[in-house]
C-alpha positions in Angstrom: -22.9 12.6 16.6 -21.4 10.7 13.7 -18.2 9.0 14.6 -14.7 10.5 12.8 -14.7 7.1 10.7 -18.3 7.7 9.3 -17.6 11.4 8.4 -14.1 10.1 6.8 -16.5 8.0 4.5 -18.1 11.0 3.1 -15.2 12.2 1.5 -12.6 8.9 0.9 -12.9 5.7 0.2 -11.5 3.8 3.8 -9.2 0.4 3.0 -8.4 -1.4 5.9 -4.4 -2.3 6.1 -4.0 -5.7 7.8 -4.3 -9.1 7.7 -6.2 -10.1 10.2 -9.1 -10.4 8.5 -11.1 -11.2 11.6 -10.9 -7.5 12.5 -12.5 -6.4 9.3 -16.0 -6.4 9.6 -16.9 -4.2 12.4 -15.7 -0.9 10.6 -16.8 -1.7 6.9 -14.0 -1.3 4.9 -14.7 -0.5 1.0 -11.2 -2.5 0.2 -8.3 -4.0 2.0 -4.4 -4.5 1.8 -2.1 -6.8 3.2 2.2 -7.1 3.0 4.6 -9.6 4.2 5.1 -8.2 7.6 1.3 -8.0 7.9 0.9 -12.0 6.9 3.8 -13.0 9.0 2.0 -11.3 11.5 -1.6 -12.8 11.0 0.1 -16.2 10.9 2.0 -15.9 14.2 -1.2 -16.0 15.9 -3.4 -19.1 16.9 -6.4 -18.0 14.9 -4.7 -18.0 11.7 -2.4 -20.7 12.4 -4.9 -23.6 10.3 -4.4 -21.3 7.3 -0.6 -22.0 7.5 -0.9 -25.5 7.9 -3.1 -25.9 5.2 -1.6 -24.2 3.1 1.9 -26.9 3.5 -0.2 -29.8 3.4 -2.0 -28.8 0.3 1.4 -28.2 -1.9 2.9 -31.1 0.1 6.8 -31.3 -2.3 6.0 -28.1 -3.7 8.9 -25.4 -3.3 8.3 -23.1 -0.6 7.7 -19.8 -2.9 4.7 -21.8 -4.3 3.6 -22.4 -0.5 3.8 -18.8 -0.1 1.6 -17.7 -3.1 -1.2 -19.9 -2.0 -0.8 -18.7 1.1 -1.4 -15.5 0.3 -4.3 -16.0 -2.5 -6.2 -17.7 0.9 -5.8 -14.7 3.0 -7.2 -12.5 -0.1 -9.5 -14.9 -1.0 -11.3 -14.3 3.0 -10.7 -10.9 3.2 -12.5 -10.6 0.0 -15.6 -12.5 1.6 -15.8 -9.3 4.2 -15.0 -6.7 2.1 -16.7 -5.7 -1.0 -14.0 -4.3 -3.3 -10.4 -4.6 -3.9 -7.5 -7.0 -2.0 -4.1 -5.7 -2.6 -1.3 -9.0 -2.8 2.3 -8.0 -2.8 5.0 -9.7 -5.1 7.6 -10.7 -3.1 10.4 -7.8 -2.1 13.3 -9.9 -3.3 12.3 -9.3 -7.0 11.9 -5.7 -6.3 14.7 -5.6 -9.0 13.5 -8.2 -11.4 11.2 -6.3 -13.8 10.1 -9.8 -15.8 10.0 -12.2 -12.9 7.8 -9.7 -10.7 5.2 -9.6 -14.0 5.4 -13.2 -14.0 4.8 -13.9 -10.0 1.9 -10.9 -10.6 0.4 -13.4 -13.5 0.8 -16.4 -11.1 -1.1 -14.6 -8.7 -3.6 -13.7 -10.8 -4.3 -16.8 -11.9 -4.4 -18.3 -8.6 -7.2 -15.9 -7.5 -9.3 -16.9 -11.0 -8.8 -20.5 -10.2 -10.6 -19.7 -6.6 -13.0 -18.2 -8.3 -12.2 -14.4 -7.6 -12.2 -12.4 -10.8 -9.2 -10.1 -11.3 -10.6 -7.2 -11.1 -11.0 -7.5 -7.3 -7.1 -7.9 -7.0 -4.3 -5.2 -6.6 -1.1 -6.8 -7.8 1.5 -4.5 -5.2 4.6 -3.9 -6.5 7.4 -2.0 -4.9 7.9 1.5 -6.6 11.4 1.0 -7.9 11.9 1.4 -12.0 11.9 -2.3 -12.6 8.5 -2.4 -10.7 6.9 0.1 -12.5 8.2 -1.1 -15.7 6.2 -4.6 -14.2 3.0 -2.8 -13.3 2.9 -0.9 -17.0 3.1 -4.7 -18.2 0.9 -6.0 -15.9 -1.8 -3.4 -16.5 -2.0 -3.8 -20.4 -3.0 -7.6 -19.4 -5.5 -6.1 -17.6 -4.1 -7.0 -14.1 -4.2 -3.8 -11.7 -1.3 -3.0 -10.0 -0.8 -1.2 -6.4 2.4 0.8 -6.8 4.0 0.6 -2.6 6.9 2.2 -0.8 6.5 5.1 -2.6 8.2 8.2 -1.0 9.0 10.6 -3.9 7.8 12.6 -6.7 9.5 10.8 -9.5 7.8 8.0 -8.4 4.3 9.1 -8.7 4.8 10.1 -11.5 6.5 7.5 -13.2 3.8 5.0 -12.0 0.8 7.5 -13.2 2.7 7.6 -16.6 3.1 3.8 -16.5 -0.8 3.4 -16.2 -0.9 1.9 -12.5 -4.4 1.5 -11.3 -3.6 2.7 -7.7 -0.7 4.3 -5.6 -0.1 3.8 -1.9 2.6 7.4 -0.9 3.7 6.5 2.9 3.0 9.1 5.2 4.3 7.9 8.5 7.3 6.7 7.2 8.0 10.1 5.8 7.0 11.5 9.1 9.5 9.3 10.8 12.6 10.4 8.6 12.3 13.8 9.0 11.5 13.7 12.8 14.6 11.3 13.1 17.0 13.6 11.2 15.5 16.2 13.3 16.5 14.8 16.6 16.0 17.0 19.5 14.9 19.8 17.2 12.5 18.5 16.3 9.0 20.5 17.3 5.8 18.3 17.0 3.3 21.4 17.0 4.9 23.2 14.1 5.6 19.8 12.3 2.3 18.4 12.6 -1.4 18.5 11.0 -1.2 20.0 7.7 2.3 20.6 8.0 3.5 17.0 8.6 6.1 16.1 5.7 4.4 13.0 4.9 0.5 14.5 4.5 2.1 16.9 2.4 4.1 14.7 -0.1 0.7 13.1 -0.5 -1.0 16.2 -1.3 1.2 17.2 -3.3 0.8 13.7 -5.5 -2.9 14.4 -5.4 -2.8 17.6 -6.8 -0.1 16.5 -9.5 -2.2 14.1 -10.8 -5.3 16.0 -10.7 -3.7 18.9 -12.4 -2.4 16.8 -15.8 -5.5 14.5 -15.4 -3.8 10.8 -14.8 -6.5 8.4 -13.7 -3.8 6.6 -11.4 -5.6 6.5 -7.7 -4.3 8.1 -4.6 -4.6 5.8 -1.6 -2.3 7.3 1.7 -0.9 4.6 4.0 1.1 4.1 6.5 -0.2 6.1 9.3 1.3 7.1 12.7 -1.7 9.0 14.3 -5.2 10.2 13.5 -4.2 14.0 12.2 -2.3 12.1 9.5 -5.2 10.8 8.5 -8.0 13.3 8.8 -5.8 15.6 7.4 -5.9 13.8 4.0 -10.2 14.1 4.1 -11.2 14.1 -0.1 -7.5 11.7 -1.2 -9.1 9.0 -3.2 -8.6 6.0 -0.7 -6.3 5.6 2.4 -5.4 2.2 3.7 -5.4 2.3 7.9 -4.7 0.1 10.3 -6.9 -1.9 12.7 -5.9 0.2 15.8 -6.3 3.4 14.0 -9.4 2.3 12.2 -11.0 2.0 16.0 -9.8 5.4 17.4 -11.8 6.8 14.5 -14.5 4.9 15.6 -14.3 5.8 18.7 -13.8 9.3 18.1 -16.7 12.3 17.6 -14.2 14.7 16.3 -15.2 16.6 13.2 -13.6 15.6 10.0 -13.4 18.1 7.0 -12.8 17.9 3.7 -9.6 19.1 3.2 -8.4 17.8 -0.7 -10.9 18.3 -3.2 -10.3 17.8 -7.4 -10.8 21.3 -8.0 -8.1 23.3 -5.6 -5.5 21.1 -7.0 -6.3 22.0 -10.6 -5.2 25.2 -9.5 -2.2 24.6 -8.1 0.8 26.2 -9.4 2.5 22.4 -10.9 5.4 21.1 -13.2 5.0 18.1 -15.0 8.0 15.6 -14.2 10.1 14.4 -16.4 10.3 10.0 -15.8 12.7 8.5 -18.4 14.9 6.1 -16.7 18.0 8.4 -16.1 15.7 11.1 -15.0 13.8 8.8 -12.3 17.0 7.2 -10.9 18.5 10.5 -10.4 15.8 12.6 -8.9 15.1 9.8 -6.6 19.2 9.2 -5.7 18.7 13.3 -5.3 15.9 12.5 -2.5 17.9 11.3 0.6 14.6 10.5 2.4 13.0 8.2 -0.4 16.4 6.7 -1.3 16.7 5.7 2.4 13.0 4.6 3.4 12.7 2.7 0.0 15.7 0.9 0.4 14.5 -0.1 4.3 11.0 -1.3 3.0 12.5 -3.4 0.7 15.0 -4.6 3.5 12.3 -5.4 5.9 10.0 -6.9 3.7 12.7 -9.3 2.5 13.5 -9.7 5.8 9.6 -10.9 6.7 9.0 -13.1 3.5 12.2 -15.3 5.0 10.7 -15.5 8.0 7.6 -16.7 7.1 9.3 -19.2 4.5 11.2 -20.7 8.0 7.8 -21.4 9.4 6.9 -22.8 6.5 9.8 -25.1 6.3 9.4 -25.7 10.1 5.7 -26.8 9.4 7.1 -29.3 6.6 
């Protein structure tokens, strides 16, 4: 019987969500993304130590950000040589905030990539879902630099980036999952909370049918997954970005997949279109204790992560 990844296949495009790059090719990802926790990670070990250390010596007296970005552009850059499509790069979290220095670092990344000899179009610029960052990604996209719009928990924000012309959305599941079975505590009842009722698979479907109900182009890629129902239970979104260890658990797995979000049932759905000004986003997501809270944590953590790695930069020096 086909494996659970294969059947997945049929249905979504599969992006694998690390950087260890190493892993890749066994499970034949269409794309791949990456994030500071997932470098810092990657770099930690000894296989991917060299990449670190030649990064430093090649921008010997160069500030550590600019360490970082060629860093990074190296990790794409091999990823890219096992995967055939798309590498999503993240600005760093500390501009999450800064609408024209995050279009200028997405710029500088950009042009790093074309000077390796990787055309843009095989790059996702990520950019954390806050108003300044989509305001980045609408100015990024009209220089025709796509743009991965991450820690996206709300509504408001999904639409806001399908208004702003983002190429690609990534709406965390697990995370979502996490909040809601925290709040819950002891209540909290895993059969009734889970498969298709799961708070996170359901913000995502309900993004997915928004924007196939008004016709945006933005794409839906699901991340950040806690278990396999998460994922199977988004069959037919456009792309979801999994880890390595869940990426081998559908591998291993000869459970039956299904499609389960298809174009034309969410045409159908009963939908509002959301209003996104600026007033109207910052208050609808303040009015969304859950995306208020894990937004303001990604961003935290990620910070958090890019210092780290610039110590063992500095260390390396």
């Amino acid at each position: 019987m086909t494996n659970a990844l294969e059947q997945l296949k049929q249905y979504t495009t599969v992006v694998a969500d690390t950087g260890d790059f190493q892993e890749l090719a066994q499970y034949q990802p269409q794309d791949a993304t990456t994030n500071p926790s997932l470098i810092l990670k990657s770099v930690q070990k000894d296989a991917y130590r060299p990449l670190l250390e030649k990064s430093v010596r090649d921008n010997k007296g160069s500030a550590t950000a600019t360490v970082i970005d060629h860093l990074l552009v190296a990790f794409g850059c091999e990823i890219l040589k096992t995967v055939p499509g798309r590498v999503s790069t993240e600005v760093d979290a500390r501009l999450s905030f800064d609408a024209e220095r995050s279009i200028q670092k997405g710029v500088d990344l950009i042009e790093r990539y074309e000077a390796a000899g990787v055309s843009r179009e095989r790059v996702l610029i990520k950019l954390a879902s806050t108003w300044e960052g989509i305001r980045a990604a609408e100015a990024l996209q009209r220089q025709g630099i796509n743009c991965n719009m991450t820690l996206l928990f709300a509504p408001v924000q999904a639409a806001a980036c399908a208004e702003a012309g983002a190429k690609l959305i990534s709406p965390f599941v697990g995370r979502i999952y996490d909040w809601y079975k925290s709040r819950a505590g002891g209540h909290w009842d895993e059969a009734s909370n889970g498969g298709a009722n799961d708070p996170g698979v359901q913000s995502v479907r309900r993004i997915y049918a928004y924007y196939r109900k008004f016709g945006y182009a933005t794409e839906v890629m699901g991340a950040s997954f806690r278990t396999i129902g998460q994922i199977t239970e988004l069959a037919g979104c456009d792309l979801l970005t999994i880890s390595p260890d869940l990426l081998k658990r559908l591998h291993d797995s000869t459970g039956l997949v299904e499609r389960k979000l298809t174009p034309q049932i969410a045409r159908n759905e009963a939908i509002e279109r959301i209003d996104v000004d600026e007033p109207a986003f910052r208050f609808q997501l303040n009015d969304d204790a859950m995306a208020t809270e894990k937004l303001a944590e990604g961003i935290r953590v990620f910070a958090q992560d890019a210092r780290k790695l610039e110590t063992l930069i500095d260390e390396l020096r």
